[in-house]
Structures are given as structure tokens and as C-alpha cells.
C-alpha positions as CSV (number, residue, x, y, z in Angstrom):
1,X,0.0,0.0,0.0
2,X,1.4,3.3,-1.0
3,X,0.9,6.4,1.0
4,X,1.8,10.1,1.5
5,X,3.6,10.8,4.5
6,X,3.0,7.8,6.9
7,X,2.3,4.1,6.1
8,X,-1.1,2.8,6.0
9,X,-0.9,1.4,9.7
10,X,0.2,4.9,11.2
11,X,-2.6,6.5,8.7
12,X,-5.2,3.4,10.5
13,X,-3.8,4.7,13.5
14,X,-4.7,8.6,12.9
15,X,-8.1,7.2,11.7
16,X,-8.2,5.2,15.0
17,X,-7.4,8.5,17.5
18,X,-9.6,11.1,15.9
19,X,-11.9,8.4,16.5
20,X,-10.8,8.6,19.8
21,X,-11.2,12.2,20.3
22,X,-14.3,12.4,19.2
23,X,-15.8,9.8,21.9
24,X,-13.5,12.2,24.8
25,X,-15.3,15.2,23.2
26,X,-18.4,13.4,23.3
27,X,-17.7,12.8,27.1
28,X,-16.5,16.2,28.0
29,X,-19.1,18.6,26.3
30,X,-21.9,17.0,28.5
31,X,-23.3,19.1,31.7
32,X,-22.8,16.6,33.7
33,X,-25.0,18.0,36.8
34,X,-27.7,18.1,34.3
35,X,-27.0,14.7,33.1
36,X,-26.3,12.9,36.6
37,X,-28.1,15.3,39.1
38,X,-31.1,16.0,36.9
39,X,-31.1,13.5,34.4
40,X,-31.5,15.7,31.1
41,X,-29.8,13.6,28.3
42,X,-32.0,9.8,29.6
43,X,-35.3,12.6,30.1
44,X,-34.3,13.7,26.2
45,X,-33.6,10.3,24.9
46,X,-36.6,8.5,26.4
47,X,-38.8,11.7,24.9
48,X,-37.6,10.6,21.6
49,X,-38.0,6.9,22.3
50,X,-41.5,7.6,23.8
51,X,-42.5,9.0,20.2
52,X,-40.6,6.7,18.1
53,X,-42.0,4.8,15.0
54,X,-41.3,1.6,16.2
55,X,-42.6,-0.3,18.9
56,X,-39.5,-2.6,19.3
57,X,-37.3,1.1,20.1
58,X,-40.4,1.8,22.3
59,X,-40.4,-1.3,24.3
60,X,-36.9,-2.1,24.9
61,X,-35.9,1.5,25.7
62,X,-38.5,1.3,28.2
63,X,-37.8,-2.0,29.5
64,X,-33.7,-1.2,29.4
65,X,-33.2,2.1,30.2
66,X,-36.4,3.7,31.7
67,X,-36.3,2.1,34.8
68,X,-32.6,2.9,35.5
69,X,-32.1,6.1,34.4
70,X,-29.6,7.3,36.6
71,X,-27.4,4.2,35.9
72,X,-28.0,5.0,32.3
73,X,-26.7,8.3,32.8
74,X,-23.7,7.3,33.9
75,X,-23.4,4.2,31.6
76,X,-23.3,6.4,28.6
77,X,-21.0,9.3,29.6
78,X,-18.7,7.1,31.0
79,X,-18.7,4.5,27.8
80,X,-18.0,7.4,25.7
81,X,-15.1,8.6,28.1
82,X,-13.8,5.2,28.1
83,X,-14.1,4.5,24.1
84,X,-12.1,8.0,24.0
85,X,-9.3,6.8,26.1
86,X,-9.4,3.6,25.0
87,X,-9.3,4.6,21.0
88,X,-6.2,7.3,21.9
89,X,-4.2,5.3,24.0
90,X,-4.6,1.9,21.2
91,X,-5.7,-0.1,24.7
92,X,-8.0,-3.0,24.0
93,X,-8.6,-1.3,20.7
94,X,-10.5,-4.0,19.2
95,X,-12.6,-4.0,22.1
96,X,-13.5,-0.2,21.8
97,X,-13.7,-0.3,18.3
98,X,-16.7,-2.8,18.3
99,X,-18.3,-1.1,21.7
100,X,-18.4,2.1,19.8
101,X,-19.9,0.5,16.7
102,X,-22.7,-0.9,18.7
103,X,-22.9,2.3,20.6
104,X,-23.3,4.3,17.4
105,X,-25.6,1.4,15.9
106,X,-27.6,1.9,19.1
107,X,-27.6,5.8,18.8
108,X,-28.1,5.7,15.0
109,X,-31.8,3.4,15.8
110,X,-32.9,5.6,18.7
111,X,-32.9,8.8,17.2
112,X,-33.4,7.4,13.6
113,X,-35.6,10.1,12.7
114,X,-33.5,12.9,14.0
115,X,-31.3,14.1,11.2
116,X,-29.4,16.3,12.7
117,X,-27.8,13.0,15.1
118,X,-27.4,10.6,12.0
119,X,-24.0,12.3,10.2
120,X,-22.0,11.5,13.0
121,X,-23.6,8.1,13.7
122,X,-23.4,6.8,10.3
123,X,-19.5,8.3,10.3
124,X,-18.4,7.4,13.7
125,X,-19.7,3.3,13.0
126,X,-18.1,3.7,9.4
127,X,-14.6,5.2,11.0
128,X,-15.2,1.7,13.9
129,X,-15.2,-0.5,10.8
130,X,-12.4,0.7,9.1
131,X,-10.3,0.7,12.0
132,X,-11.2,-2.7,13.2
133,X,-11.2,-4.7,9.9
134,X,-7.8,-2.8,8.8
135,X,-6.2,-3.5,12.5
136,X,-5.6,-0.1,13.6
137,X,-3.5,-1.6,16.9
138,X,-0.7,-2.4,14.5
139,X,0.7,1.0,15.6
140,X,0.9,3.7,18.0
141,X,-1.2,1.6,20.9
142,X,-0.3,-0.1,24.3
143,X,-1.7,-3.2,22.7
144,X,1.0,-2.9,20.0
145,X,3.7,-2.2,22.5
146,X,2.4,-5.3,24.6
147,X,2.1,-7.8,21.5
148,X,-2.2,-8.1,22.6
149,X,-4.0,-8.9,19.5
């Protein structure tokens, strides 16, 4: 593989901590007393669940999330904060990689009828899959430097 600059695994790697930053930034422009103390983001997303087209959304966001929606708070900032870390610092990367593609999948059905959400969904799951299927640990990552995966 020819490239400008860097190979194509330090490239994968660039892919693979944008990627990264994006979760952290994800994590860090939350209010989180309005997310843990007052519960704003779960009151938001189950107001979009509660209108959604389809019952299945409906019925497992109320049987999954609604009756734990402080745990839910803290579930999602925190997965995001640990995808961002995890994506930056190449640690379980493969791990992360797949997390935040089912995170994004998960985002992308909830608020499938909110445009405005669904460029960085679709992107964010299509940047996961790249990284994963081209190995983006191959470089720059602590499971590089201890021979994981």
C-alpha cells in the first residue's frame, strides 16, 4: 500500500485516534449535573424513544433504560469517556472499536428520525469499521507495544 507521509498502519492509527477524540469530546461537552443530578440527556432520549416509530425502540428503551435512568446516565457518559481513552491510547482497541460501533448502531436506531444526530452516527460506526477490519492496533497503541491482539 502506498501512501503520502506515513504508512497505511500509522494512517489506520490517525483514523483510530480522531476516533478517539471524538468519543473524549463526546464525554466532555456533557453538563454533567444536568446529566447525573437532573437527568436531562436519559429525560431527552426517552422523549424521543417515547415518540418513536417503532414499537420494538419503544419497548426495549422502556424495559432497558427507563427504569434505571440514573445508571443509564452514567453508563453512557462514561462509555464514551472510556471509548475516548481507549481509541487514543490503542488499549483493547478492538474491544473499543466494536463497543463504539454498537454504541453508534444503538444511537443511530434511537434517534433514527432525527437528522441532525445521524451524520456523525453513520460516520463514527463507518470510521469503527475501518479501524477494526484494517487492525488499527498495529501501531501507536499499548496493545502494539504489549504484542495483545
Amino acid at each position: 500500500m502506498d501512501a503520502i507521509g506515513l504508512d497505511g498502519a500509522q494512517w489506520l492509527a490517525v483514523l483510530r485516534i480522531g476516533l478517539g477524540l471524538w468519543w473524549l469530546e463526546s464525554w466532555r461537552h456533557k453538563d454533567k449535573r444536568a446529566w447525573f443530578e437532573r437527568g436531562s440527556g436519559i429525560a431527552w432520549a426517552a422523549d424521543v424513544a417515547a415518540h418513536h416509530r417503532w414499537t420494538p425502540v419503544r419497548a426495549g428503551f422502556d424495559t432497558v433504560v427507563g427504569p434505571h435512568p440514573k445508571l443509564m446516565a452514567y453508563v453512557v457518559a462514561y462509555a464514551e469517556l472510556a471509548l475516548g481513552l481507549g481509541l487514543i491510547a490503542g488499549f483493547l482497541t478492538p474491544v473499543a472499536l466494536i463497543g463504539g460501533l454498537l454504541l453508534n448502531a444503538l444511537y443511530f436506531v434511537v434517534m433514527i428520525h432525527d437528522w441532525a444526530e445521524q451524520g456523525q452516527n453513520s460516520m463514527m460506526a463507518l470510521i469503527s469499521a475501518v479501524g477494526f477490519f484494517g487492525m488499527s492496533w498495529q501501531t501507536w497503541s499499548l496493545d502494539a507495544a504489549l504484542g495483545w491482539f
